[in-house]
PDB file of N, CA, C, O and CB in Angstrom:
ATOM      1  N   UNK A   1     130.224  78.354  42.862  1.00  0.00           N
ATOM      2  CA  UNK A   1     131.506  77.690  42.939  1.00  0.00           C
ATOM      3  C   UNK A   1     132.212  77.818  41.587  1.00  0.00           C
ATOM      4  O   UNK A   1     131.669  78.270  40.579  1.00  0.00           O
ATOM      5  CB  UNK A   1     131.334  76.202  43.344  1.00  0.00           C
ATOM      6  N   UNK A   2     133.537  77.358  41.663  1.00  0.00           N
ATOM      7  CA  UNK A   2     134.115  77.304  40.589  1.00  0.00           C
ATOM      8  C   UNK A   2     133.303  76.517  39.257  1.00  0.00           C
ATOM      9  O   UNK A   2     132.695  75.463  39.444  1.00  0.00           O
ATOM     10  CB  UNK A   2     135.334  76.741  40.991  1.00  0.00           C
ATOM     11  N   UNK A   3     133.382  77.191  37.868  1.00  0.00           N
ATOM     12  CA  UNK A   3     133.256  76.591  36.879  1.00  0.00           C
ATOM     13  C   UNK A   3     131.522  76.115  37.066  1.00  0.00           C
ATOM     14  O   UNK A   3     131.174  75.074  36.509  1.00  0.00           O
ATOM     15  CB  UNK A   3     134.463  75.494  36.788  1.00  0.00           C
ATOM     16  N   UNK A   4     130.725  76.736  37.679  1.00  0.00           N
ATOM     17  CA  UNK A   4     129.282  76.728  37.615  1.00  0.00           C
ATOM     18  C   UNK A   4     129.096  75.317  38.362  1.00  0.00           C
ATOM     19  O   UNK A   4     127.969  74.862  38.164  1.00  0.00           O
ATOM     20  CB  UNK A   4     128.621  76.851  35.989  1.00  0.00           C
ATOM     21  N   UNK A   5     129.933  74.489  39.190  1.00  0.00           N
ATOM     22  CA  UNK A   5     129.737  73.167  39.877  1.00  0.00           C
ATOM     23  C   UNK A   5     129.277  73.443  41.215  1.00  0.00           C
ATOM     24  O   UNK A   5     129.667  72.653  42.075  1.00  0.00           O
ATOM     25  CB  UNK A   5     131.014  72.298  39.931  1.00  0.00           C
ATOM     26  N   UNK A   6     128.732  74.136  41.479  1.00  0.00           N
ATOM     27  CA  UNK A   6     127.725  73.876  43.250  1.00  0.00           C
ATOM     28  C   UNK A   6     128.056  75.346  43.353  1.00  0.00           C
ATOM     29  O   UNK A   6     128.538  76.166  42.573  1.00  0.00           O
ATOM     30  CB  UNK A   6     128.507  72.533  45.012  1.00  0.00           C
ATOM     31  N   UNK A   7     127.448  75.395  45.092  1.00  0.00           N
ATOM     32  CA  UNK A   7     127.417  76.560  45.712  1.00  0.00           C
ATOM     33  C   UNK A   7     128.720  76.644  46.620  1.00  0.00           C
ATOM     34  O   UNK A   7     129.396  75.731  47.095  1.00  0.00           O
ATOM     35  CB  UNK A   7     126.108  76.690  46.459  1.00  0.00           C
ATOM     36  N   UNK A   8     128.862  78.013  46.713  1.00  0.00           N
ATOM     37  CA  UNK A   8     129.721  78.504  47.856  1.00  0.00           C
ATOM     38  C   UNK A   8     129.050  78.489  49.293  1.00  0.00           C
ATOM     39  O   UNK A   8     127.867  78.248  49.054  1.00  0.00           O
ATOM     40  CB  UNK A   8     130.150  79.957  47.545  1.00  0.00           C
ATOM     41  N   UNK A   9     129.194  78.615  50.585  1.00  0.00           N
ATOM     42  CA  UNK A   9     128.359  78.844  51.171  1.00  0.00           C
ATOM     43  C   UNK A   9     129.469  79.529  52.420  1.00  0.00           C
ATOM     44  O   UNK A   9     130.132  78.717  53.065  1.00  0.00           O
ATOM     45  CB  UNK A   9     127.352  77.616  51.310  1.00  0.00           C
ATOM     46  N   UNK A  10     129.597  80.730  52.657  1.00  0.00           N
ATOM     47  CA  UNK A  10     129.845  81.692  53.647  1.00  0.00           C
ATOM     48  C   UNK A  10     130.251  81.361  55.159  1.00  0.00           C
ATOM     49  O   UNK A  10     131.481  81.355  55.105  1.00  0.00           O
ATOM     50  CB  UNK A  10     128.728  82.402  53.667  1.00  0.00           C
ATOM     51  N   UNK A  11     129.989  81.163  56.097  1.00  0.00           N
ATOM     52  CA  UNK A  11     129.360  81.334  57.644  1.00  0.00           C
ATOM     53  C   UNK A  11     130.668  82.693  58.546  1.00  0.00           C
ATOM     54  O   UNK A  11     131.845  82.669  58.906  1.00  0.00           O
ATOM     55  CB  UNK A  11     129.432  79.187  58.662  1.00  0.00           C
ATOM     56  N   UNK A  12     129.986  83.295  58.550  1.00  0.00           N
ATOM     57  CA  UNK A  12     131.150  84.536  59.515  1.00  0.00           C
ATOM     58  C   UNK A  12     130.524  84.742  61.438  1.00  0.00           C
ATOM     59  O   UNK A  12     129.709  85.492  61.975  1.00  0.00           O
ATOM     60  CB  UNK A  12     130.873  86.787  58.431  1.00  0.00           C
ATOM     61  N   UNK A  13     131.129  84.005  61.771  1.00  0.00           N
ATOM     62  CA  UNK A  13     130.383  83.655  63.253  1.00  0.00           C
ATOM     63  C   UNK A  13     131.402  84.603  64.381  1.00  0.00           C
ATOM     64  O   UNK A  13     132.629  84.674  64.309  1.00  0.00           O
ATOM     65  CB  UNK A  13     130.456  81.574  63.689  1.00  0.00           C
ATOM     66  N   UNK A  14     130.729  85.126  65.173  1.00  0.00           N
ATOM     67  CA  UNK A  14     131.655  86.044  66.552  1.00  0.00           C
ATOM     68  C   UNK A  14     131.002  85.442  67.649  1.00  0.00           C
ATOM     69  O   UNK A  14     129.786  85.481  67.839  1.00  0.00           O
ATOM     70  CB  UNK A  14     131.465  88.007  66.718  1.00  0.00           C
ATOM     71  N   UNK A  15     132.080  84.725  68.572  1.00  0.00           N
ATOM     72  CA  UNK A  15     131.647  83.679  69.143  1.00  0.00           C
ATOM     73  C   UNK A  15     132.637  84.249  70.822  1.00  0.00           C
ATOM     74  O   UNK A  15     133.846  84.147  71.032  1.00  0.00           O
ATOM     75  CB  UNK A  15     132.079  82.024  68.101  1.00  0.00           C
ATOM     76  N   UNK A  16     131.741  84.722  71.582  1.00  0.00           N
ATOM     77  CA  UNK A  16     132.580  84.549  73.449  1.00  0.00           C
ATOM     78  C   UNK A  16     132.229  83.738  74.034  1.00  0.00           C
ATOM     79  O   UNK A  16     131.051  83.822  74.381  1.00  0.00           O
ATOM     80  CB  UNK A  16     132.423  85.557  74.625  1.00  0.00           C
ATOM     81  N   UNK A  17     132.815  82.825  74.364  1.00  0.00           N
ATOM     82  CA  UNK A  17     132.279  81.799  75.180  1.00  0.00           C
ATOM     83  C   UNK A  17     132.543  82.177  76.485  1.00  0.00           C
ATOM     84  O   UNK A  17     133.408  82.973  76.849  1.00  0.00           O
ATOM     85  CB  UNK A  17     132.792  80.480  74.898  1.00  0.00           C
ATOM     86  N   UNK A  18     131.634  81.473  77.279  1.00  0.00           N
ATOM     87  CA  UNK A  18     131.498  82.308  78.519  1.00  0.00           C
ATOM     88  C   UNK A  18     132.672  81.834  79.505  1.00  0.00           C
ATOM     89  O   UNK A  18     132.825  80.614  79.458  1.00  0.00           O
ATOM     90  CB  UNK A  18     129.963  82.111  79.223  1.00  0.00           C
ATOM     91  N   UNK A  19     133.398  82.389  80.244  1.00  0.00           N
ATOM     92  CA  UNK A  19     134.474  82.252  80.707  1.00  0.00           C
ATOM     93  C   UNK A  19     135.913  82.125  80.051  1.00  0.00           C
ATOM     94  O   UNK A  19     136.930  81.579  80.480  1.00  0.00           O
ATOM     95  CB  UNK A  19     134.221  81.444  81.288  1.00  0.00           C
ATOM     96  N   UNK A  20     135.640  82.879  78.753  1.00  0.00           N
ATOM     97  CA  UNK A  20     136.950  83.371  78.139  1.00  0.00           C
ATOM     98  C   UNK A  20     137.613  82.097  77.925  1.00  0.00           C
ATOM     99  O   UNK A  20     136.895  81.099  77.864  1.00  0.00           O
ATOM    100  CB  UNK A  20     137.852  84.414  79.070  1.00  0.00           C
ATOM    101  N   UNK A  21     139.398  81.923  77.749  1.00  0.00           N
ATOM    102  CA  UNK A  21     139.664  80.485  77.316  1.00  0.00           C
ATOM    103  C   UNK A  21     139.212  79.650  77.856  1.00  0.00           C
ATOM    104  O   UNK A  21     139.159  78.720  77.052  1.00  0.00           O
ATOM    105  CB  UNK A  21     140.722  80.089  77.286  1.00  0.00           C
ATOM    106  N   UNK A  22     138.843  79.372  78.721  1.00  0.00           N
ATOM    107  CA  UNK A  22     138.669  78.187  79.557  1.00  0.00           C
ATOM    108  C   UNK A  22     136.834  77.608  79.386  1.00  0.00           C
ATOM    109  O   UNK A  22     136.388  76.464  79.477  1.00  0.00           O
ATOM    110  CB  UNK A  22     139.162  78.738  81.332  1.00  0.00           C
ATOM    111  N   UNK A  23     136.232  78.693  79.163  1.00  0.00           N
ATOM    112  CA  UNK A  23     135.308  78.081  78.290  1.00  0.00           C
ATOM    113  C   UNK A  23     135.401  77.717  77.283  1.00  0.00           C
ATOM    114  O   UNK A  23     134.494  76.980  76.896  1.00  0.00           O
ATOM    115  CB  UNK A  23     134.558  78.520  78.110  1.00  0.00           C
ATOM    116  N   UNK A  24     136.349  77.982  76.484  1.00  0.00           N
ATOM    117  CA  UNK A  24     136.371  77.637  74.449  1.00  0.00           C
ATOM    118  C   UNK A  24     136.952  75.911  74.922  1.00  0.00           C
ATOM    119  O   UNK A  24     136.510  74.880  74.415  1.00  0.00           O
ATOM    120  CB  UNK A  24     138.211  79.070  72.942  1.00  0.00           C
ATOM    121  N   UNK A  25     138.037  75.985  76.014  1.00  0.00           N
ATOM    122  CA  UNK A  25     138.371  74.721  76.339  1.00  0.00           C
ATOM    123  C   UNK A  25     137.432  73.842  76.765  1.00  0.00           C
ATOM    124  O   UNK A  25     137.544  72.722  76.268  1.00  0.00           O
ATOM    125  CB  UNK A  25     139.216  74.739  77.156  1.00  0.00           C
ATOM    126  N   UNK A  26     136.724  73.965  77.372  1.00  0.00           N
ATOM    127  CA  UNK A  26     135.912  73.160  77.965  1.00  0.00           C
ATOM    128  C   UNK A  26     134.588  72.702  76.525  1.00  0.00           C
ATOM    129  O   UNK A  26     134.421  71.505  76.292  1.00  0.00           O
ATOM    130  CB  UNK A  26     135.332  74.089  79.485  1.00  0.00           C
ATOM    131  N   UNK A  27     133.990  73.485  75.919  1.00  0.00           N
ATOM    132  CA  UNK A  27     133.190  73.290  75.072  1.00  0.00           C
ATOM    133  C   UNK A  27     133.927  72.170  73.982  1.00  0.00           C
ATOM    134  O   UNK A  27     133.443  71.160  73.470  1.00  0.00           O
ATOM    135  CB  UNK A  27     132.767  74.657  74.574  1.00  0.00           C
ATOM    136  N   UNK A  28     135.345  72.794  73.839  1.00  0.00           N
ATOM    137  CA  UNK A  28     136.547  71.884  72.787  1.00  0.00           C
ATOM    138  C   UNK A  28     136.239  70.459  73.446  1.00  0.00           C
ATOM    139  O   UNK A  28     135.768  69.579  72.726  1.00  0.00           O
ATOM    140  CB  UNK A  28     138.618  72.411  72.994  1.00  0.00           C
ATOM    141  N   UNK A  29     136.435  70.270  74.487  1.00  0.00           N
ATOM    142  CA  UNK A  29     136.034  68.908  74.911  1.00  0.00           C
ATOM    143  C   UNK A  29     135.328  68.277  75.255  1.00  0.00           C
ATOM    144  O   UNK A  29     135.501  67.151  75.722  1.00  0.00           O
ATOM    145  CB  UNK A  29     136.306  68.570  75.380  1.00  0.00           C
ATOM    146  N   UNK A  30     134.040  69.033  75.061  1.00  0.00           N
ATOM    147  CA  UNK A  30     132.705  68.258  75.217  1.00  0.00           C
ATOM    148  C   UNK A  30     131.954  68.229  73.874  1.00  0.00           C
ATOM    149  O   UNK A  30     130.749  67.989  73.806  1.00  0.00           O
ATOM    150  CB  UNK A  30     131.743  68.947  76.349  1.00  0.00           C
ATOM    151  N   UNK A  31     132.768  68.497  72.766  1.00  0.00           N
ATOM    152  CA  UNK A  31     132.023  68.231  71.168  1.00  0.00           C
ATOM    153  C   UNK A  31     131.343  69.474  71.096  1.00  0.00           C
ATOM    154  O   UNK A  31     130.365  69.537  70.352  1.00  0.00           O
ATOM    155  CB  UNK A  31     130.799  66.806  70.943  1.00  0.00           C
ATOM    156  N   UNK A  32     131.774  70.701  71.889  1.00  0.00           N
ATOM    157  CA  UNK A  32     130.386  72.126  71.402  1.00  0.00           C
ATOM    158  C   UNK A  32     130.901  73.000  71.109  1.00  0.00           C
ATOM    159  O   UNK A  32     130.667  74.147  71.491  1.00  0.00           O
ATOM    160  CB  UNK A  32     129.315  72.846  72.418  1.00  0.00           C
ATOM    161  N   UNK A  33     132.220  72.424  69.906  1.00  0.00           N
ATOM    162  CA  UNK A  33     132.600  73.947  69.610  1.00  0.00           C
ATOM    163  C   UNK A  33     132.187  74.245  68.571  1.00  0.00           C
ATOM    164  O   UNK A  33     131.872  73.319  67.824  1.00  0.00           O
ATOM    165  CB  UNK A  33     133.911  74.348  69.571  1.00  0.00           C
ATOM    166  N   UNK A  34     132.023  75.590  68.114  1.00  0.00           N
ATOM    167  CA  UNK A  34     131.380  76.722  67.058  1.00  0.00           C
ATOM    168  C   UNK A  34     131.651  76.194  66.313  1.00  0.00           C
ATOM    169  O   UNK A  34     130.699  75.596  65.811  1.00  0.00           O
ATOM    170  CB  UNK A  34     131.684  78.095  66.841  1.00  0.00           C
ATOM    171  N   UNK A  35     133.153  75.920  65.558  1.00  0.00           N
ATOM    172  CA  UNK A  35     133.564  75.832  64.550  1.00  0.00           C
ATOM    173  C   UNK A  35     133.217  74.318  63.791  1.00  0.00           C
ATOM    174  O   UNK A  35     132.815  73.992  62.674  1.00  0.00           O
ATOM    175  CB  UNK A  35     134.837  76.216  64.768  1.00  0.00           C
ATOM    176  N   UNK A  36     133.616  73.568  65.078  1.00  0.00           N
ATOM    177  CA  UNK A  36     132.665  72.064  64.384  1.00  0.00           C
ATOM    178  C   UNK A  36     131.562  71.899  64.518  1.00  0.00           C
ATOM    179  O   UNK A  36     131.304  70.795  64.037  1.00  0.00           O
ATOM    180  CB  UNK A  36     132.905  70.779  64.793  1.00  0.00           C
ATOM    181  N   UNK A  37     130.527  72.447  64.982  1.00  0.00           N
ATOM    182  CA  UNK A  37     129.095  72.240  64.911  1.00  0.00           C
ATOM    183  C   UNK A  37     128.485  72.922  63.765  1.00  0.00           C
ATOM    184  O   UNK A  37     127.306  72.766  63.448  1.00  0.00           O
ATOM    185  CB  UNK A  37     128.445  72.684  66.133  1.00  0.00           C
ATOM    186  N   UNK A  38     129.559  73.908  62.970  1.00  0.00           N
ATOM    187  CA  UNK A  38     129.115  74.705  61.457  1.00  0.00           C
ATOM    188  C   UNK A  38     129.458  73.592  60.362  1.00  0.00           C
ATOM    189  O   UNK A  38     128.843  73.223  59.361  1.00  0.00           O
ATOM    190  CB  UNK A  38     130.168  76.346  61.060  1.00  0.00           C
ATOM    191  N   UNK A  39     131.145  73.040  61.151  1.00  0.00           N
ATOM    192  CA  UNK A  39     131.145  72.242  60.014  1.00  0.00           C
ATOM    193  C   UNK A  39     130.143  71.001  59.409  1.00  0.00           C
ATOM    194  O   UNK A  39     129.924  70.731  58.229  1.00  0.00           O
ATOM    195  CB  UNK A  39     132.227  71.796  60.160  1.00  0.00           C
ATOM    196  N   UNK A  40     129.611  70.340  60.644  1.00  0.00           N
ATOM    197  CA  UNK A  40     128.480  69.098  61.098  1.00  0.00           C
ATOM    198  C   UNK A  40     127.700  69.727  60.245  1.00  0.00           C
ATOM    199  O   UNK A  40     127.403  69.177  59.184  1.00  0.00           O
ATOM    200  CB  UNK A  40     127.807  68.821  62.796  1.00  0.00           C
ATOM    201  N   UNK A  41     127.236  70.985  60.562  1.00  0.00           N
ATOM    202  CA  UNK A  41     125.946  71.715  60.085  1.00  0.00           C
ATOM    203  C   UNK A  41     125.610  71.720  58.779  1.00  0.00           C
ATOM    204  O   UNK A  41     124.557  71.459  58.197  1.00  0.00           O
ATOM    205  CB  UNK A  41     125.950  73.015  60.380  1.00  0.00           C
ATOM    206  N   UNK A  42     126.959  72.148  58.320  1.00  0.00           N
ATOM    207  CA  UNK A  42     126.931  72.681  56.549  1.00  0.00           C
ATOM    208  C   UNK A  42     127.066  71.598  55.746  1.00  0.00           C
ATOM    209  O   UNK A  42     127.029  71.814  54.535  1.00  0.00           O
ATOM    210  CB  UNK A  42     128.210  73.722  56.001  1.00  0.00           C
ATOM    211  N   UNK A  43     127.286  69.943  56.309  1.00  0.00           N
ATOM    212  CA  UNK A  43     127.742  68.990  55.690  1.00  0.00           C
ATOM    213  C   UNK A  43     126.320  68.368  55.271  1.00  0.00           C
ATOM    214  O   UNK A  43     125.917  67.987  54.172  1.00  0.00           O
ATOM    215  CB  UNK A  43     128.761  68.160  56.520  1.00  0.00           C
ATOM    216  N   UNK A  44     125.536  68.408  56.869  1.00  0.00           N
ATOM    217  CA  UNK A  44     124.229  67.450  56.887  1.00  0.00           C
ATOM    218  C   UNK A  44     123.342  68.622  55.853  1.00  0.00           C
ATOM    219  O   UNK A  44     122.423  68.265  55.116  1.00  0.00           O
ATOM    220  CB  UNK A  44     123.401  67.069  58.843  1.00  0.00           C
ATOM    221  N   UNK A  45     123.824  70.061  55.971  1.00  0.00           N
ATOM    222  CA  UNK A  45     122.553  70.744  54.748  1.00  0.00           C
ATOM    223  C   UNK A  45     123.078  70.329  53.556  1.00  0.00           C
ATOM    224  O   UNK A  45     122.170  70.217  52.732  1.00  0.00           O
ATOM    225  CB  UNK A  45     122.317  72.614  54.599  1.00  0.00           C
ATOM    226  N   UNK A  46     124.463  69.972  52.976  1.00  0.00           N
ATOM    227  CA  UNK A  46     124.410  69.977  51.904  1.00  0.00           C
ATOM    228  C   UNK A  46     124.402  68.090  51.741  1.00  0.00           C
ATOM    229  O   UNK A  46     124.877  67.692  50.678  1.00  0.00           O
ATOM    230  CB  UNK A  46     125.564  71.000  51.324  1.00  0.00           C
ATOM    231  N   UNK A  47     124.064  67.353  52.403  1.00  0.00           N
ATOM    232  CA  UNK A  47     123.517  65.982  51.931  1.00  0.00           C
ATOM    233  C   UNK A  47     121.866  66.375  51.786  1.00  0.00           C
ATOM    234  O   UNK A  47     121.218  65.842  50.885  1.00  0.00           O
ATOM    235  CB  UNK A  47     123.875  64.583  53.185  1.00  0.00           C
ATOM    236  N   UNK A  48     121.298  67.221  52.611  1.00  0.00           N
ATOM    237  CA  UNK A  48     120.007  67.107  52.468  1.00  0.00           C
ATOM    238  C   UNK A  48     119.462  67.802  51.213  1.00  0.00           C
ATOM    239  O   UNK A  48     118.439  67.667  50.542  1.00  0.00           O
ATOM    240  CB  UNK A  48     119.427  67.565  53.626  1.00  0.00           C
ATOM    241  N   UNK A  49     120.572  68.623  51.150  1.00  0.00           N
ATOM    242  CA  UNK A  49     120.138  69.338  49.284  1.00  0.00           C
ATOM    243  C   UNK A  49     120.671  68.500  48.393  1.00  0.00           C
ATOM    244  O   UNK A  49     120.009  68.582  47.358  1.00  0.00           O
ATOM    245  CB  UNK A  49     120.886  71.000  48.716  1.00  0.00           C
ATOM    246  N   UNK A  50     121.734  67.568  48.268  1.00  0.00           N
ATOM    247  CA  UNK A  50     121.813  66.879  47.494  1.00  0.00           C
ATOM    248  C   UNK A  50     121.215  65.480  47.200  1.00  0.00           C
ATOM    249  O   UNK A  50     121.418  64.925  46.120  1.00  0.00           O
ATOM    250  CB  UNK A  50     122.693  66.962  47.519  1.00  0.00           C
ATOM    251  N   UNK A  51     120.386  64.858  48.304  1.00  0.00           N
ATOM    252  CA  UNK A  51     119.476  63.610  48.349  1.00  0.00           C
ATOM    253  C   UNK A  51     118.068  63.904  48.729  1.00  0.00           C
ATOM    254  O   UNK A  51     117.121  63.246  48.297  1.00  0.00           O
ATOM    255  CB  UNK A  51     120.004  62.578  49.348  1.00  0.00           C
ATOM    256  N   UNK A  52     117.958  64.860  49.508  1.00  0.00           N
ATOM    257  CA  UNK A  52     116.683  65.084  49.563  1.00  0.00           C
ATOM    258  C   UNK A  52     116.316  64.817  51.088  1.00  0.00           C
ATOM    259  O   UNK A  52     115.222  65.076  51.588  1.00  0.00           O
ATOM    260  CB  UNK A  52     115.949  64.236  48.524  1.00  0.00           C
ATOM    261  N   UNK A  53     117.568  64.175  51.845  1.00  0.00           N
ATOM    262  CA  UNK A  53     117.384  62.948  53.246  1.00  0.00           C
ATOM    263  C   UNK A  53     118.777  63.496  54.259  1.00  0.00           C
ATOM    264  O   UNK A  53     119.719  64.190  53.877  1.00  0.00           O
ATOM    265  CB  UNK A  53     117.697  60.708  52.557  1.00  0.00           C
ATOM    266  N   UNK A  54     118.647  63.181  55.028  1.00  0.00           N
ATOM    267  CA  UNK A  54     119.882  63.352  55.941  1.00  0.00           C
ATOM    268  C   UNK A  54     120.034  61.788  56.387  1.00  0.00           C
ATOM    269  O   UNK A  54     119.045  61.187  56.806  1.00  0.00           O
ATOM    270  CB  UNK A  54     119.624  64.536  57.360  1.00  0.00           C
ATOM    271  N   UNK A  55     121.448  61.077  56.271  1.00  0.00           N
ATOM    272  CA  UNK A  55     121.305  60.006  55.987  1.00  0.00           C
ATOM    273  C   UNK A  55     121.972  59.889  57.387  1.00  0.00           C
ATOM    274  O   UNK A  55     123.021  60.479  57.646  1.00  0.00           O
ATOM    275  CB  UNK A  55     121.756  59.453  54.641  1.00  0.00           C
ATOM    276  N   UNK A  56     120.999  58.722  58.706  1.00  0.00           N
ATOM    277  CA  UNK A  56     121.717  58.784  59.874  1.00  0.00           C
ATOM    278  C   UNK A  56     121.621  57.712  60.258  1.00  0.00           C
ATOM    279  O   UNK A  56     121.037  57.000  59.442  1.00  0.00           O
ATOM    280  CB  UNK A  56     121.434  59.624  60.774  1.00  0.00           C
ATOM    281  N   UNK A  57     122.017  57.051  61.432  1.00  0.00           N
ATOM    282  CA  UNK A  57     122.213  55.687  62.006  1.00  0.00           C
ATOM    283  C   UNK A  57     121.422  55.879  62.687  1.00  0.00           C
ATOM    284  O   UNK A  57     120.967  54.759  62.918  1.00  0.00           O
ATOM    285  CB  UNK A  57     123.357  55.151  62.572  1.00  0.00           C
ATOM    286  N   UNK A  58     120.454  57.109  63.648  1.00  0.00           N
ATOM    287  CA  UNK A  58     120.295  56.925  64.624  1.00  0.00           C
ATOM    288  C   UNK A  58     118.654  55.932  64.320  1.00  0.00           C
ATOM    289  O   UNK A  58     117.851  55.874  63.388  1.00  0.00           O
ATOM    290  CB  UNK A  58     120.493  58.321  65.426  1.00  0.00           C
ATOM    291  N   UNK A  59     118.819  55.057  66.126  1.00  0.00           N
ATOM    292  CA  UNK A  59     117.257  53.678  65.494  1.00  0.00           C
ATOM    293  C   UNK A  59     118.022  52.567  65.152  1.00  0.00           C
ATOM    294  O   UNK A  59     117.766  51.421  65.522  1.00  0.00           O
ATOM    295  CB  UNK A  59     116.091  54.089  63.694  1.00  0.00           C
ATOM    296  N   UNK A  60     119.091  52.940  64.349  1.00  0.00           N
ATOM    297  CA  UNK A  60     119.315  51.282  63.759  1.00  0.00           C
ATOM    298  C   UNK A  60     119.609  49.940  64.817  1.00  0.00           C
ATOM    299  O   UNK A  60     120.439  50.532  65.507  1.00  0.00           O
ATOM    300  CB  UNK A  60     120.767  51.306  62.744  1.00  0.00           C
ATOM    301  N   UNK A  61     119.573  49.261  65.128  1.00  0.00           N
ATOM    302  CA  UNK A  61     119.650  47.986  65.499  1.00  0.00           C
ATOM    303  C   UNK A  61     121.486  48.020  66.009  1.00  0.00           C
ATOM    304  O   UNK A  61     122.130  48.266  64.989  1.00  0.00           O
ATOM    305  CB  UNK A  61     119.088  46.869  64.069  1.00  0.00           C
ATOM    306  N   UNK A  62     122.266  47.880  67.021  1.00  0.00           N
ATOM    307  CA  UNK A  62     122.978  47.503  67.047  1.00  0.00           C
ATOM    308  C   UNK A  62     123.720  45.769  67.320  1.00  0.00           C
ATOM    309  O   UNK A  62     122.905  44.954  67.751  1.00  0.00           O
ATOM    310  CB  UNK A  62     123.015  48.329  67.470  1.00  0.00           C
ATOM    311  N   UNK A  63     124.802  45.374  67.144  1.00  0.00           N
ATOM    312  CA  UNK A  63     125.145  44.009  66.971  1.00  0.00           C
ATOM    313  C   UNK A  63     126.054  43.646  66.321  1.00  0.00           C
ATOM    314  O   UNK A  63     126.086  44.454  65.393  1.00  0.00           O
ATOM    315  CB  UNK A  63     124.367  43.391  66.572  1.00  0.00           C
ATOM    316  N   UNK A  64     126.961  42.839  66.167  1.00  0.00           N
ATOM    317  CA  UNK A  64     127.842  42.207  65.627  1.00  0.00           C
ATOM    318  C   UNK A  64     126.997  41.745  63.902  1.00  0.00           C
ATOM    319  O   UNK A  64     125.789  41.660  63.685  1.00  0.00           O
ATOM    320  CB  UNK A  64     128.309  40.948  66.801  1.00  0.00           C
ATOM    321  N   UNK A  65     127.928  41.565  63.109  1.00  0.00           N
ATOM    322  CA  UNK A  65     127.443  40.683  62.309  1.00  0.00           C
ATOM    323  C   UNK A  65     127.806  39.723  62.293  1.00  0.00           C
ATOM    324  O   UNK A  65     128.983  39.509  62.582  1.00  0.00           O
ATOM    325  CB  UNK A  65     127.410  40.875  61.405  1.00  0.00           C
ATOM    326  N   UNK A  66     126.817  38.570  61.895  1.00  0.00           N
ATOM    327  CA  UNK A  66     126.628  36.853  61.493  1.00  0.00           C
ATOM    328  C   UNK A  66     127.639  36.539  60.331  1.00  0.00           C
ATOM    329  O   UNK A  66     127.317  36.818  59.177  1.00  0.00           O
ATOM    330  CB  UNK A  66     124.885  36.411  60.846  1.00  0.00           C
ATOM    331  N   UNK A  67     129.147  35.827  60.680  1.00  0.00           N
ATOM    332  CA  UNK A  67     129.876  35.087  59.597  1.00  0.00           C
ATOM    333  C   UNK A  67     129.283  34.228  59.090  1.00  0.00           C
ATOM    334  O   UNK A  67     129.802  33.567  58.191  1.00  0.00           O
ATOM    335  CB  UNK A  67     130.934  34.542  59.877  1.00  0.00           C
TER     336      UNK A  67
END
C-alpha cells in the first residue's frame, strides 16, 4: 500500500451466472452476489490478520437490554 501502511490485495473474478441477467438478479437478491461476498470476504481476512479472530455475533444471547 501506499507509504509502506498495509497490503494491497487484488481479486479479478469472471463470473456467468447461470441464466444470464436474470440470474445475476436473482442472486442480487438473495445476498449471493460475487461482488459482495469478495467484499464480506476480504474484510473478515483482513480482521483476522489484523486481530488474530474474526469477530462475530453468531451464539450470542439475544434480548432487549435491562434499564
Amino acid at each position: 500500500a501506499l507509504g509502506d501502511r498495509g497490503t494491497n490485495v487484488r481479486v479479478e473474478l469472471s463470473y456467468a451466472p447461470p441464466f444470464g441477467q436474470v440470474g445475476r438478479w436473482a442472486a442480487k437478491l438473495f445476498g449471493e452476489e460475487p461482488e459482495q461476498q469478495i467484499h464480506d470476504d476480504l474484510r473478515k481476512f483482513k480482521r483476522l490478520m489484523e486481530t488474530g479472530e474474526i469477530i462475530s455475533i453468531e451464539g450470542q444471547p439475544r434480548g432487549t437490554c435491562a434499564s
